[in-house]
PyMOL CGO cylinders between C-alpha atoms (Angstrom):
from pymol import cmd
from pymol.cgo import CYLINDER

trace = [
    CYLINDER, 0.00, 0.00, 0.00, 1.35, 3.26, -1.25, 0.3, 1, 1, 1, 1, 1, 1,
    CYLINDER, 1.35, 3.26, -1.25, 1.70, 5.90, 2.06, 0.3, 1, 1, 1, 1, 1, 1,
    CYLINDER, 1.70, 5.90, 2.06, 1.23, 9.81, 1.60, 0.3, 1, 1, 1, 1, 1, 1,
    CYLINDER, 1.23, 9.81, 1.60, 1.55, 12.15, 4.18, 0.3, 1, 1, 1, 1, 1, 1,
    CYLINDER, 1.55, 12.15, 4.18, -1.26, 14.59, 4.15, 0.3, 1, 1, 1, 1, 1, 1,
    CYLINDER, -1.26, 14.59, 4.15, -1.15, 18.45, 5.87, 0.3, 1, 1, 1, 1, 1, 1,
    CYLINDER, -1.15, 18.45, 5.87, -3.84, 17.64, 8.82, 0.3, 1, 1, 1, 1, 1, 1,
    CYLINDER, -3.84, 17.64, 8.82, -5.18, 21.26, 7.87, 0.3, 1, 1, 1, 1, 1, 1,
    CYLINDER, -5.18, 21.26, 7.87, -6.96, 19.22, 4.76, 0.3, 1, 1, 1, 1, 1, 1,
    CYLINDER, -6.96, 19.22, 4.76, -9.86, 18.96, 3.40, 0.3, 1, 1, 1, 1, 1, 1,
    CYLINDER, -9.86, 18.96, 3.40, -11.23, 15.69, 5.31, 0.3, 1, 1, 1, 1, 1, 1,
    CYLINDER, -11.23, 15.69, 5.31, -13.20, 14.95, 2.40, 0.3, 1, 1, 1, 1, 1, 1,
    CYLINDER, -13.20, 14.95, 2.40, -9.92, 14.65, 0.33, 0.3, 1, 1, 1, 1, 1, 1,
    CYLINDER, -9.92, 14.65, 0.33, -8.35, 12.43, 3.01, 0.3, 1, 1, 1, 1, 1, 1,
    CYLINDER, -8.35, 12.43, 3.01, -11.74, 9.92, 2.57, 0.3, 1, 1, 1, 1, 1, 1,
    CYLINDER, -11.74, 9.92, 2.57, -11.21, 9.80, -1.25, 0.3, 1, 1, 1, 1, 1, 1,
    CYLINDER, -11.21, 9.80, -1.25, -7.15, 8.74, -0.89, 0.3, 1, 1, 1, 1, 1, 1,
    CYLINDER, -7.15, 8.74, -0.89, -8.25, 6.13, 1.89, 0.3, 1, 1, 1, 1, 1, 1,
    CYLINDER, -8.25, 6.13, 1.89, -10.95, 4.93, -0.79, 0.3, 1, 1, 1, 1, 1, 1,
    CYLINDER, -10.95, 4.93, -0.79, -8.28, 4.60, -3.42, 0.3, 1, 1, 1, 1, 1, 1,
    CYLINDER, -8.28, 4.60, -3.42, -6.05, 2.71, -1.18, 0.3, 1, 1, 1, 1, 1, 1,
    CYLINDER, -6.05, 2.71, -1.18, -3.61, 4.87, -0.18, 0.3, 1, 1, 1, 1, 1, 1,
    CYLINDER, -3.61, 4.87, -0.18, -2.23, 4.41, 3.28, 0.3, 1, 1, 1, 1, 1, 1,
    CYLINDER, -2.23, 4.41, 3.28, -2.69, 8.00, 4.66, 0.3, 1, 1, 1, 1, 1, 1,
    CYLINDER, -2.69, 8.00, 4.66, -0.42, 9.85, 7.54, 0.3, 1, 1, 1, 1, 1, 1,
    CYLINDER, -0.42, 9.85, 7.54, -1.56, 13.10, 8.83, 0.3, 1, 1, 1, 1, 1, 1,
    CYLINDER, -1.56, 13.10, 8.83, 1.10, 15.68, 9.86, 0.3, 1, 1, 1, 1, 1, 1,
    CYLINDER, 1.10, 15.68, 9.86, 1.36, 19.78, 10.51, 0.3, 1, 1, 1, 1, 1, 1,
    CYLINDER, 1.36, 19.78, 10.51, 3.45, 20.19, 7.12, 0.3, 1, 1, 1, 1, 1, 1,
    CYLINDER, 3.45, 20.19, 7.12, 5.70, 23.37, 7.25, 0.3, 1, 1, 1, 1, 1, 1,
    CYLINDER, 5.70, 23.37, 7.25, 5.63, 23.12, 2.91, 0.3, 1, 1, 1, 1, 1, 1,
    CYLINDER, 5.63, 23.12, 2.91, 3.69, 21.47, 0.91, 0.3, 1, 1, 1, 1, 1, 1,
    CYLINDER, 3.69, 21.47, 0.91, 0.03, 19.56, 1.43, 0.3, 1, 1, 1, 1, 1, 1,
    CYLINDER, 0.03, 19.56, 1.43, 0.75, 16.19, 0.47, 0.3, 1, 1, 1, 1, 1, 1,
    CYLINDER, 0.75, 16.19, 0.47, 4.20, 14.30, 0.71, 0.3, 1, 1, 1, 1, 1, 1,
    CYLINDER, 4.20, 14.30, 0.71, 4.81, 11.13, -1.54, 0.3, 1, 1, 1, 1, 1, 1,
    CYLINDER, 4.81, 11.13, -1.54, 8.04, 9.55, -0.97, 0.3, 1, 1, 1, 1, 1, 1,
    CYLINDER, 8.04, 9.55, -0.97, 9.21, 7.27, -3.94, 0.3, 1, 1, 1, 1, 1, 1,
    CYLINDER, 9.21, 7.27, -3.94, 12.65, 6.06, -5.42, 0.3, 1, 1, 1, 1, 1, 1,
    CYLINDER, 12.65, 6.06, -5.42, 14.09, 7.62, -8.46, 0.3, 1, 1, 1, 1, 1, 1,
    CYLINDER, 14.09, 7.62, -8.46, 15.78, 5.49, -11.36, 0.3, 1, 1, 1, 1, 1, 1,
    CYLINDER, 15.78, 5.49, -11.36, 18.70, 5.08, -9.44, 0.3, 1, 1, 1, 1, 1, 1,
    CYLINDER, 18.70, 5.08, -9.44, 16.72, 3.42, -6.57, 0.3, 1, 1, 1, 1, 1, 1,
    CYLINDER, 16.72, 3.42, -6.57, 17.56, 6.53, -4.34, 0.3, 1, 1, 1, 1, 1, 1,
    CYLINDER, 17.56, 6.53, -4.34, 14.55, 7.46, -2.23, 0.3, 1, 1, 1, 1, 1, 1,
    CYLINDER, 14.55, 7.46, -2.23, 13.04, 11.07, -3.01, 0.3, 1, 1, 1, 1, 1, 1,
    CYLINDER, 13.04, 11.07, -3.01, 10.35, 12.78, -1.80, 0.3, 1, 1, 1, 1, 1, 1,
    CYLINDER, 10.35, 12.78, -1.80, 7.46, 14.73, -3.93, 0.3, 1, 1, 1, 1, 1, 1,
    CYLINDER, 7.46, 14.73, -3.93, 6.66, 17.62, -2.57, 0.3, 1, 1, 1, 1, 1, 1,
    CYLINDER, 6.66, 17.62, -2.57, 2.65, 18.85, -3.85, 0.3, 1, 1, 1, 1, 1, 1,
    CYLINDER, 2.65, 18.85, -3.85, 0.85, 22.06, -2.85, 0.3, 1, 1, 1, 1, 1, 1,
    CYLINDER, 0.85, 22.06, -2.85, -2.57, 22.00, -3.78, 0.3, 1, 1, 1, 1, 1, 1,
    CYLINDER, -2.57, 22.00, -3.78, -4.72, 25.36, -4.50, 0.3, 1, 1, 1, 1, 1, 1,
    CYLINDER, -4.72, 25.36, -4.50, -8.40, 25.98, -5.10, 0.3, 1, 1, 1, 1, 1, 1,
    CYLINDER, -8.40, 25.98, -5.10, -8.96, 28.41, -8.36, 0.3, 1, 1, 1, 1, 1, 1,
    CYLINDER, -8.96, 28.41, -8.36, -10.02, 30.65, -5.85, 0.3, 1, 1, 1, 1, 1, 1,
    CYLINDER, -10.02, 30.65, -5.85, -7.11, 30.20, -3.40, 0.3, 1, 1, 1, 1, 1, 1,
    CYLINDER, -7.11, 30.20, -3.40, -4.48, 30.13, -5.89, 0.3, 1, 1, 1, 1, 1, 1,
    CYLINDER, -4.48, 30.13, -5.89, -5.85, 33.61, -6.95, 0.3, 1, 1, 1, 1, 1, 1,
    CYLINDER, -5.85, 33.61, -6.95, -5.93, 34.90, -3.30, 0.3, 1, 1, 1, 1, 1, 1,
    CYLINDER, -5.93, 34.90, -3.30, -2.17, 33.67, -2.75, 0.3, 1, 1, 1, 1, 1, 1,
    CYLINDER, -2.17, 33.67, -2.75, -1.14, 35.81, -5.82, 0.3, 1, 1, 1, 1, 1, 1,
    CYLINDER, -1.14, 35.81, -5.82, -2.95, 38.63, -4.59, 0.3, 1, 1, 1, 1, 1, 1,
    CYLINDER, -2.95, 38.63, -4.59, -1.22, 38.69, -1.04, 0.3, 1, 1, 1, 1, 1, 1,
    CYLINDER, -1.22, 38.69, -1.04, 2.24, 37.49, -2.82, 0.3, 1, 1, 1, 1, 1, 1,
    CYLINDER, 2.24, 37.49, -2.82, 2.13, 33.96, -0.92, 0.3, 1, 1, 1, 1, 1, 1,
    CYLINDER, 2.13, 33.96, -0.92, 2.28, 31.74, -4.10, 0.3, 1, 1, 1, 1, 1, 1,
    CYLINDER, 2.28, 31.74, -4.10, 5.92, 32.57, -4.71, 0.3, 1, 1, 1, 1, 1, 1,
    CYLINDER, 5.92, 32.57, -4.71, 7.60, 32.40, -2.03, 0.3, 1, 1, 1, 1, 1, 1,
    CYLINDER, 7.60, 32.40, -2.03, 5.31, 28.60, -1.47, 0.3, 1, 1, 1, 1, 1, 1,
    CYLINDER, 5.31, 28.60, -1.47, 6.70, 27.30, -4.37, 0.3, 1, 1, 1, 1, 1, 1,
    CYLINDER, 6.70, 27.30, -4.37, 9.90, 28.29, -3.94, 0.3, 1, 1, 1, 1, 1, 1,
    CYLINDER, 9.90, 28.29, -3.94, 9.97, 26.85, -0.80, 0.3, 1, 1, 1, 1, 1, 1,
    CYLINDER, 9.97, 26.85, -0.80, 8.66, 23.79, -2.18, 0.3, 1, 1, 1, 1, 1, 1,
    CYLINDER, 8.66, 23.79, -2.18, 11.11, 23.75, -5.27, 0.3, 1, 1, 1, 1, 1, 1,
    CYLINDER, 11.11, 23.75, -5.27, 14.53, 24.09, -2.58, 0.3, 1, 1, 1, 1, 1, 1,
    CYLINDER, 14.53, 24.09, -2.58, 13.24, 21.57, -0.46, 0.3, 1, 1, 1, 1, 1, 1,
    CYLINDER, 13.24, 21.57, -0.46, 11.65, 18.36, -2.45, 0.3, 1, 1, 1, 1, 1, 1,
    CYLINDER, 11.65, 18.36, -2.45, 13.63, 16.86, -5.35, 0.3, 1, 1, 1, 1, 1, 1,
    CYLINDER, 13.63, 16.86, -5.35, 10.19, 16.61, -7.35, 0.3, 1, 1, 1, 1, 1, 1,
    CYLINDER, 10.19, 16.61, -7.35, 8.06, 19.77, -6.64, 0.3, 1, 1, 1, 1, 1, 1,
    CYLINDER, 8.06, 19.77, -6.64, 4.61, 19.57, -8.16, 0.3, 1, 1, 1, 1, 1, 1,
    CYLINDER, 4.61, 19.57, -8.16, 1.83, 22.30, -8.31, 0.3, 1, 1, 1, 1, 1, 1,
    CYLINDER, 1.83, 22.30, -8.31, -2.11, 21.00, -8.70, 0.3, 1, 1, 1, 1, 1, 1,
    CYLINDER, -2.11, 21.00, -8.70, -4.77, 23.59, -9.37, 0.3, 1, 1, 1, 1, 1, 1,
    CYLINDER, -4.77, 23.59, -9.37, -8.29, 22.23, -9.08, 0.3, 1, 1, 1, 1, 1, 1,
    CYLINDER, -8.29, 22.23, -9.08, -11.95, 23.48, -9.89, 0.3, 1, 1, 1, 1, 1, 1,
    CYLINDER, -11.95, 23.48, -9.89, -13.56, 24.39, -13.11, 0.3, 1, 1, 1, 1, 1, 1,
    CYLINDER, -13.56, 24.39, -13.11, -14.21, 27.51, -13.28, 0.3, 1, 1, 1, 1, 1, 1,
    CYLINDER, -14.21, 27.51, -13.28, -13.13, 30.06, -15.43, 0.3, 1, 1, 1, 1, 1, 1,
    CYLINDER, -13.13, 30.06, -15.43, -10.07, 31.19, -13.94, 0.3, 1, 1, 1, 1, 1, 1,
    CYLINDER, -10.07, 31.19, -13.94, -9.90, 34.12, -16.09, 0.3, 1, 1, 1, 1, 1, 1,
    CYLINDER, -9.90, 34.12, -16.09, -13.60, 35.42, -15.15, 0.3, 1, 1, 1, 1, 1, 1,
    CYLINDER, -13.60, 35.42, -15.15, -13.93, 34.93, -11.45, 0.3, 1, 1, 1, 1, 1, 1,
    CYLINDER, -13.93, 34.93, -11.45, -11.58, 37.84, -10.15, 0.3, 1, 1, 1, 1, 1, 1,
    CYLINDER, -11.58, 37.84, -10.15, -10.69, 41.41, -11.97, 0.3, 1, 1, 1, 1, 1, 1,
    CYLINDER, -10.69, 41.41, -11.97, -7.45, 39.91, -13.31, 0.3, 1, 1, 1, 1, 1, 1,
    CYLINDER, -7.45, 39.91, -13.31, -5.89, 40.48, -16.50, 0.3, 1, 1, 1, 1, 1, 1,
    CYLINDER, -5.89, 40.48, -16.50, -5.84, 37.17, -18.30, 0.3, 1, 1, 1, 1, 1, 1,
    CYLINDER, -5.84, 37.17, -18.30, -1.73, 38.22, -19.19, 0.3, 1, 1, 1, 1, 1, 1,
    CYLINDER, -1.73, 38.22, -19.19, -0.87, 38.49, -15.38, 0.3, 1, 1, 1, 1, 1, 1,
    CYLINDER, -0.87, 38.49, -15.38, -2.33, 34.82, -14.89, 0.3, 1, 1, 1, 1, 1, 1,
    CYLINDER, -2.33, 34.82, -14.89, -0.39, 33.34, -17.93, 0.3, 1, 1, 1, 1, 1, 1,
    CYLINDER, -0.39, 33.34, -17.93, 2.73, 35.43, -16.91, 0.3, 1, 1, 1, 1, 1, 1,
    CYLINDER, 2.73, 35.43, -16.91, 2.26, 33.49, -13.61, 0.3, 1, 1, 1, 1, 1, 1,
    CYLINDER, 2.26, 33.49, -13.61, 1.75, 30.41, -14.99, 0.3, 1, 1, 1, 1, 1, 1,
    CYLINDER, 1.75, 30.41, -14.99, 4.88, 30.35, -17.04, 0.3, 1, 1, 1, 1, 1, 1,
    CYLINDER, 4.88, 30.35, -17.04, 6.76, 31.87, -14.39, 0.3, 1, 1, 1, 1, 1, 1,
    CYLINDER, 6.76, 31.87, -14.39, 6.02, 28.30, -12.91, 0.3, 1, 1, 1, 1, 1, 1,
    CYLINDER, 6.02, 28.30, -12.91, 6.34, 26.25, -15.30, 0.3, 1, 1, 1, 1, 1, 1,
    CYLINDER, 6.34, 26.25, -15.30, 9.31, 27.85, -16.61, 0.3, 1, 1, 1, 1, 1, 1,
    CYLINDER, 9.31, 27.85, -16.61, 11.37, 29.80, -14.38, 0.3, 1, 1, 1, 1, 1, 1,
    CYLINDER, 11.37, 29.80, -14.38, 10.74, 27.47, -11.56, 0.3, 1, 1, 1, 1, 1, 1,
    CYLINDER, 10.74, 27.47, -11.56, 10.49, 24.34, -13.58, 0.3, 1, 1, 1, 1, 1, 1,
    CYLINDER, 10.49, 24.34, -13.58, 7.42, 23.09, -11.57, 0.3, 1, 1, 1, 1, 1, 1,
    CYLINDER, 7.42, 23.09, -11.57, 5.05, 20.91, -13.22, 0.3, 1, 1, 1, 1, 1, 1,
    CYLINDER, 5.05, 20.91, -13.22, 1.44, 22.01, -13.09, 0.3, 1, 1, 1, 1, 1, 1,
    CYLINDER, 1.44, 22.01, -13.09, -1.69, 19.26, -12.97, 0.3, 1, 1, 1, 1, 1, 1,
    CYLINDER, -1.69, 19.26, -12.97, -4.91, 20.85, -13.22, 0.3, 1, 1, 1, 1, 1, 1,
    CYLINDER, -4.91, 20.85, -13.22, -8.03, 18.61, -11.52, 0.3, 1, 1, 1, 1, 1, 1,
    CYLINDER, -8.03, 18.61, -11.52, -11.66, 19.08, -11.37, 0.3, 1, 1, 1, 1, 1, 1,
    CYLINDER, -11.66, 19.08, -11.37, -12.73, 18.48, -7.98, 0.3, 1, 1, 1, 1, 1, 1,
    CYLINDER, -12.73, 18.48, -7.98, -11.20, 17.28, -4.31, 0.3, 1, 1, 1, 1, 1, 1,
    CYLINDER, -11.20, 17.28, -4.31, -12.09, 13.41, -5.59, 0.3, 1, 1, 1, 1, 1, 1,
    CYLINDER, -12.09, 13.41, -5.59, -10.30, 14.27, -9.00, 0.3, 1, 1, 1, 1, 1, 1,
    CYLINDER, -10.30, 14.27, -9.00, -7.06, 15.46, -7.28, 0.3, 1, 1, 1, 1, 1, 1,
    CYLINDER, -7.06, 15.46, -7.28, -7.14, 12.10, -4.96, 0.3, 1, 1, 1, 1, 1, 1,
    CYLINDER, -7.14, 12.10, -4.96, -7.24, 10.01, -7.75, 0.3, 1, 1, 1, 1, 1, 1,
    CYLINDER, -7.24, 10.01, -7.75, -4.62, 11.86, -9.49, 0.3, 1, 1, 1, 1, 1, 1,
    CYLINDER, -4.62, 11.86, -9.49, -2.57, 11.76, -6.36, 0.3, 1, 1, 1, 1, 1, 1,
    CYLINDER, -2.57, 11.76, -6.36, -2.79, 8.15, -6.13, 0.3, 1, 1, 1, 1, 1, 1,
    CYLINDER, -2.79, 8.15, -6.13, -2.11, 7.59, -9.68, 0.3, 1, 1, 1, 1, 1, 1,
    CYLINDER, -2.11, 7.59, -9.68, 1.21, 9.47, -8.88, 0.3, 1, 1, 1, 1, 1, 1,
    CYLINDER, 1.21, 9.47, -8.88, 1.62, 7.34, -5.74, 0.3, 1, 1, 1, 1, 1, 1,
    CYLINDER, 1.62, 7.34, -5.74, 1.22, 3.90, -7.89, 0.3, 1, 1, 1, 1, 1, 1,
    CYLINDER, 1.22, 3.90, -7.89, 3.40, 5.12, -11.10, 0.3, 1, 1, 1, 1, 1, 1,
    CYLINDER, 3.40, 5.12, -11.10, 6.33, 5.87, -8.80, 0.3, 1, 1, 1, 1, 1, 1,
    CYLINDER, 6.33, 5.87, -8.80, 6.59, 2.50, -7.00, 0.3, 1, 1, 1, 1, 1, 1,
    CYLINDER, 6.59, 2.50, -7.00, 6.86, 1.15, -10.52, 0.3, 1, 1, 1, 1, 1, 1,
    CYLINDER, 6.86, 1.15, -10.52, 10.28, -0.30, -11.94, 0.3, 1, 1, 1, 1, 1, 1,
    CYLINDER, 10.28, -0.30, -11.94, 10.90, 2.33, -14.54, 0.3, 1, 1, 1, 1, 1, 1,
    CYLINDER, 10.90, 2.33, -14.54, 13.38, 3.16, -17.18, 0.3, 1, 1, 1, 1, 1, 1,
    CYLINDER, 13.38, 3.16, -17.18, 15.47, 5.99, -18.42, 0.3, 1, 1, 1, 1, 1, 1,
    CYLINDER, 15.47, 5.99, -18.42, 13.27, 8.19, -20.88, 0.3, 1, 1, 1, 1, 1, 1,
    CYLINDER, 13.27, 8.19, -20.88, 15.87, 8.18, -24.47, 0.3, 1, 1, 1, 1, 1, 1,
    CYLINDER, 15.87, 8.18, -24.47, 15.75, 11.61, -25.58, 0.3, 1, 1, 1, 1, 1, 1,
    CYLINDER, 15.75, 11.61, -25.58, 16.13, 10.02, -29.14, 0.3, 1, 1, 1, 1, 1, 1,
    CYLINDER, 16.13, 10.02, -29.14, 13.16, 9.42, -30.80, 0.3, 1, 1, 1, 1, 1, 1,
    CYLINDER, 13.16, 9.42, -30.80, 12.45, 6.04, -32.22, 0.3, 1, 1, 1, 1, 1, 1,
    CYLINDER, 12.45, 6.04, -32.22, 11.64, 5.98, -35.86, 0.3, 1, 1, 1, 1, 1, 1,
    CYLINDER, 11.64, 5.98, -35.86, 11.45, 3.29, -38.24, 0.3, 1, 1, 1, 1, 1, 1,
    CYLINDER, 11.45, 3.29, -38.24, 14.26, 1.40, -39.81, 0.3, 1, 1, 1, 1, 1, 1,
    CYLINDER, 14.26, 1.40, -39.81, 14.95, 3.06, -43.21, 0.3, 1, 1, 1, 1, 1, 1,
    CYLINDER, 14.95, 3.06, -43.21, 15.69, 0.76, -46.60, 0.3, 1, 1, 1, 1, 1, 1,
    CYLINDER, 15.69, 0.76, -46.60, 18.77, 0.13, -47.87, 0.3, 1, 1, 1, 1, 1, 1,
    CYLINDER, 18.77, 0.13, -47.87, 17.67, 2.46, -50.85, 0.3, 1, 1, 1, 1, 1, 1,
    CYLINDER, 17.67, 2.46, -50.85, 16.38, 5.52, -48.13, 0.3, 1, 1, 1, 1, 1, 1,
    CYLINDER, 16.38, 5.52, -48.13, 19.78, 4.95, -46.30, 0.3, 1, 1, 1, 1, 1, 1,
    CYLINDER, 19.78, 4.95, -46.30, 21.60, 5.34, -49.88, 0.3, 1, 1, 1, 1, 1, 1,
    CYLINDER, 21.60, 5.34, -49.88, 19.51, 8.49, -50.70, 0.3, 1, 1, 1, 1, 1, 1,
    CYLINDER, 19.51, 8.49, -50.70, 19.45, 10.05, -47.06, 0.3, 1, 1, 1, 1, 1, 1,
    CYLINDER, 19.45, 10.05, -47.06, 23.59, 9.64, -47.18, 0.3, 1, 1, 1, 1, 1, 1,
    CYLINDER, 23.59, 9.64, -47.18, 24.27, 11.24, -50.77, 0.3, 1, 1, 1, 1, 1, 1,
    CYLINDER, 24.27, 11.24, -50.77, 21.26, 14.28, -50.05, 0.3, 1, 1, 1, 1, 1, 1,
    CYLINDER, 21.26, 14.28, -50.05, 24.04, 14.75, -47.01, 0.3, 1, 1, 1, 1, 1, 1,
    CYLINDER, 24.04, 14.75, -47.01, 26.35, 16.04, -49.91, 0.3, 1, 1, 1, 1, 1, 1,
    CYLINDER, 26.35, 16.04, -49.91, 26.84, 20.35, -49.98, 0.3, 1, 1, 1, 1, 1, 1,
    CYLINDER, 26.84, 20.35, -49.98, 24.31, 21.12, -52.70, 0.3, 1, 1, 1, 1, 1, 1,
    CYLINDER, 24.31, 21.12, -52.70, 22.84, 17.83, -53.18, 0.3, 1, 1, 1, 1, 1, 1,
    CYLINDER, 22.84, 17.83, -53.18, 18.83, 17.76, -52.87, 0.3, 1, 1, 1, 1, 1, 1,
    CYLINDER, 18.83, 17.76, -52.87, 16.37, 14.95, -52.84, 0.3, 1, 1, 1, 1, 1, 1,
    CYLINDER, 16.37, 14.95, -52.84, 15.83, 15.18, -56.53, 0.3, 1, 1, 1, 1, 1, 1,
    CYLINDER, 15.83, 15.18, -56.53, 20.08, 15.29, -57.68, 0.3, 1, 1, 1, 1, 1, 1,
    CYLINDER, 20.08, 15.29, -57.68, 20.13, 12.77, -55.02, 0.3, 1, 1, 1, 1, 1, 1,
    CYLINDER, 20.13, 12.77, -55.02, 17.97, 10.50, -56.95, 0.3, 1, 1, 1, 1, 1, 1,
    CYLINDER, 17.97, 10.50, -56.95, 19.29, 11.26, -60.55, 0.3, 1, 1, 1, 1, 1, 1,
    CYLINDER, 19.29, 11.26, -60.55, 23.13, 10.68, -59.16, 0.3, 1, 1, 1, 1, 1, 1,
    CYLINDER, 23.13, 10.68, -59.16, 21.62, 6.91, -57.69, 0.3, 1, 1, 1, 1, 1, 1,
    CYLINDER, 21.62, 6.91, -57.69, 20.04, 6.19, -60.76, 0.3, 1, 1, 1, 1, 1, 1,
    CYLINDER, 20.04, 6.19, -60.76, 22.67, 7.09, -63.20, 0.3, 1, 1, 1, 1, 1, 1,
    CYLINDER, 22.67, 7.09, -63.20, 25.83, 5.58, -61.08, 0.3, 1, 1, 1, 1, 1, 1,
    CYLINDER, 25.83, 5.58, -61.08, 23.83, 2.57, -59.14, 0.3, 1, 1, 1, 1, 1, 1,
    CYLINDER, 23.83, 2.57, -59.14, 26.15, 2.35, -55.91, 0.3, 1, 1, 1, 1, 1, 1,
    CYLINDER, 26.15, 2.35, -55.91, 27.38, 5.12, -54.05, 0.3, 1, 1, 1, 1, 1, 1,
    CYLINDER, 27.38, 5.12, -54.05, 30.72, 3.82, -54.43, 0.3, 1, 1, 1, 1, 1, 1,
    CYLINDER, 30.72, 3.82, -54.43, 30.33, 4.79, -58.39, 0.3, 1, 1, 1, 1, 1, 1,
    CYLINDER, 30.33, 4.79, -58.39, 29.59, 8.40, -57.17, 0.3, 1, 1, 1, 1, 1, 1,
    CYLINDER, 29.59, 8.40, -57.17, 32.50, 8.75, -55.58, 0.3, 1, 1, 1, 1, 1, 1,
    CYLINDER, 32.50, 8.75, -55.58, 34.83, 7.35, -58.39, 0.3, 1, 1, 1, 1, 1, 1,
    CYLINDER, 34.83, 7.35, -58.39, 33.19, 9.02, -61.16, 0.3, 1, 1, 1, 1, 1, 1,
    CYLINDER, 33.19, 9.02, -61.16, 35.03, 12.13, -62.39, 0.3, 1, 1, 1, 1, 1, 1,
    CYLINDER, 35.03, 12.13, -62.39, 33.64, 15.75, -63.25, 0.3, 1, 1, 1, 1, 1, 1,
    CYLINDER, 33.64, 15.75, -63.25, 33.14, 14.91, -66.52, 0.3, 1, 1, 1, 1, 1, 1,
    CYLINDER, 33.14, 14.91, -66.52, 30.67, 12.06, -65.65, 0.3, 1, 1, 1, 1, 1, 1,
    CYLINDER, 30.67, 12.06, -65.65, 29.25, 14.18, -63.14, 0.3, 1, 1, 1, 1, 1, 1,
    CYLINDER, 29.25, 14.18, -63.14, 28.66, 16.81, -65.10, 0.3, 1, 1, 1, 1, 1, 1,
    CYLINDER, 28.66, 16.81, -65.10, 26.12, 14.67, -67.53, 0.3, 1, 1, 1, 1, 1, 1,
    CYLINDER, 26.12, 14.67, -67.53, 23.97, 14.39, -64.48, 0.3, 1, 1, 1, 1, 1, 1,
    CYLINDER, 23.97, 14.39, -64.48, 21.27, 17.01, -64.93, 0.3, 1, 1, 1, 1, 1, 1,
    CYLINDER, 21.27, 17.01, -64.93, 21.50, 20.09, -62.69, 0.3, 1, 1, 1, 1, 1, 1,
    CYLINDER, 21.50, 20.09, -62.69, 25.45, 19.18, -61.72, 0.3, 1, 1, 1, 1, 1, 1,
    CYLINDER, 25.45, 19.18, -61.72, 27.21, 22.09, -63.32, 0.3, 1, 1, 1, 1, 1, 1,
    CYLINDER, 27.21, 22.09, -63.32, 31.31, 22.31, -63.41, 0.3, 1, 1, 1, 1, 1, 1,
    CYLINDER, 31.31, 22.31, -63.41, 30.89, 24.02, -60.50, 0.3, 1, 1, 1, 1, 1, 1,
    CYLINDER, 30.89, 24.02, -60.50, 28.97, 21.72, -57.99, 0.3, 1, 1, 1, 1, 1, 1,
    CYLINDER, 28.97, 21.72, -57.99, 31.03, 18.70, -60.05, 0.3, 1, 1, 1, 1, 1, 1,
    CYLINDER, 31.03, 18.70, -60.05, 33.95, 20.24, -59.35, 0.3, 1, 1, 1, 1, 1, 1,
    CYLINDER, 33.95, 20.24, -59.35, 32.86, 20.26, -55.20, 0.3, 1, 1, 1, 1, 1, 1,
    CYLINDER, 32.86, 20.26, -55.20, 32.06, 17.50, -54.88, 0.3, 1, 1, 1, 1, 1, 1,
    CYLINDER, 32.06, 17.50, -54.88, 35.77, 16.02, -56.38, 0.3, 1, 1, 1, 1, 1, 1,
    CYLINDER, 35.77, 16.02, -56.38, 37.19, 18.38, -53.85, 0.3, 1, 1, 1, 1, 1, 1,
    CYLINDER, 37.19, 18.38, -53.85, 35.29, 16.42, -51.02, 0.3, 1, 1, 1, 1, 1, 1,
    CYLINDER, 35.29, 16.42, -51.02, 35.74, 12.94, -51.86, 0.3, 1, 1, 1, 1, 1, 1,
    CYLINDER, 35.74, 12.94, -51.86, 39.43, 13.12, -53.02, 0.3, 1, 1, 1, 1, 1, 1,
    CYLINDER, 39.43, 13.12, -53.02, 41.16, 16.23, -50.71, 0.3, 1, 1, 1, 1, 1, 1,
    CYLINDER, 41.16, 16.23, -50.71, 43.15, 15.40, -47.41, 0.3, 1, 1, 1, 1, 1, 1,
    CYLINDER, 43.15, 15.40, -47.41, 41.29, 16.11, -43.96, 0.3, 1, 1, 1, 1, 1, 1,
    CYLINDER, 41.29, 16.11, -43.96, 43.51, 18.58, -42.64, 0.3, 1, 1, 1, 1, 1, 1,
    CYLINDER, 43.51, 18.58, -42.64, 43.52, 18.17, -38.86, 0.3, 1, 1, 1, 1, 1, 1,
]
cmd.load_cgo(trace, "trace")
């Protein structure tokens, strides 16, 4: 059973909904943060996740008096995973004489500047849910994300046409009159100006280039 540690200021109704979703729940007066969820990272080092929670109508009173910032940047120094969750529906851009650019320049100042993620949830039983999802995901083995992404194996002939358009000067459509005229990319390289030339759009110039880079020295 996952275990949270919940501010004891909550909302009790919030505290029924994480107890309904299995969560093993510890009240405590919590200096930062409403909810604590301590996990391991991909190391297998434990870490904690810090979350504040705010109301549409609270996190608009805590800009107001100047409390959201110096909250989350409380939170952000202290937990190695600092999360933000807004909940409620309403139109946070209709309830309170705010211009709409103050509460975007806030929001990115969040996201951004303090590089805290931001959840948005409907309701007190939304945010439980969400909290145990959390909860759940991070007790799962997981994996280093690749920052590469995966594509699909190219053909022999894309790999032949993806490596000559790689040339200076050399588009998709030379690419393809070069393959078709010389067959290998070996023959490319071999052939001299004069053959090159005959391909169409290869002028002395580009011919003469392209000599230059298969047959010249690399000077270190």
């Amino acid at each position: 059973m996952q275990r949270i540690i919940v501010d004891h200021r909550e909302n009790k109704e919030i505290i029924k909904e994480l107890i309904k979703e299995e969560m093993e729940v510890e009240k405590k007066q919590l200096d930062i943060g409403d909810f604590i969820i301590q996990t391991k990272n991909l190391n297998g080092q434990i870490q904690n996740v810090g979350i504040e929670r705010k109301t549409i109508n609270d996190l608009l009173n805590s800009i107001i008096d100047k409390r959201l910032i110096s909250q989350l940047m409380l939170l952000r120094e202290n937990f190695e995973v600092p999360l933000l969750i807004i909940e409620g529906e309403e139109n946070i851009y209709a309830i309170r004489d705010f211009h709409p650019n103050s509460i975007r320049g806030i929001m990115a100042t969040i996201a951004i500047d303090f590089q805290i993620p931001i959840i948005h949830t409907k309701n007190f039983r939304d945010t439980a849910k969400y909290l145990a999802l959390i909860a759940k995901r991070l007790e799962k083995p997981r994996k280093p994300l690749s920052l590469v992404p995966k594509r699909k194996a190219l053909t022999l002939k894309e790999q032949q046409l993806y490596l000559i358009e790689s040339l200076p000067g050399i588009g998709p459509t030379i690419a393809k009159s070069l393959i078709e005229k010389f067959k290998t990319i070996k023959e490319i390289i071999n052939a001299d100006e004069k053959e090159l030339k005959k391909v169409d759009k290869i002028g002395k110039i580009k011919a003469k280039e392209l000599k230059k880079l298969f047959e010249n020295k690399f000077n270190e």
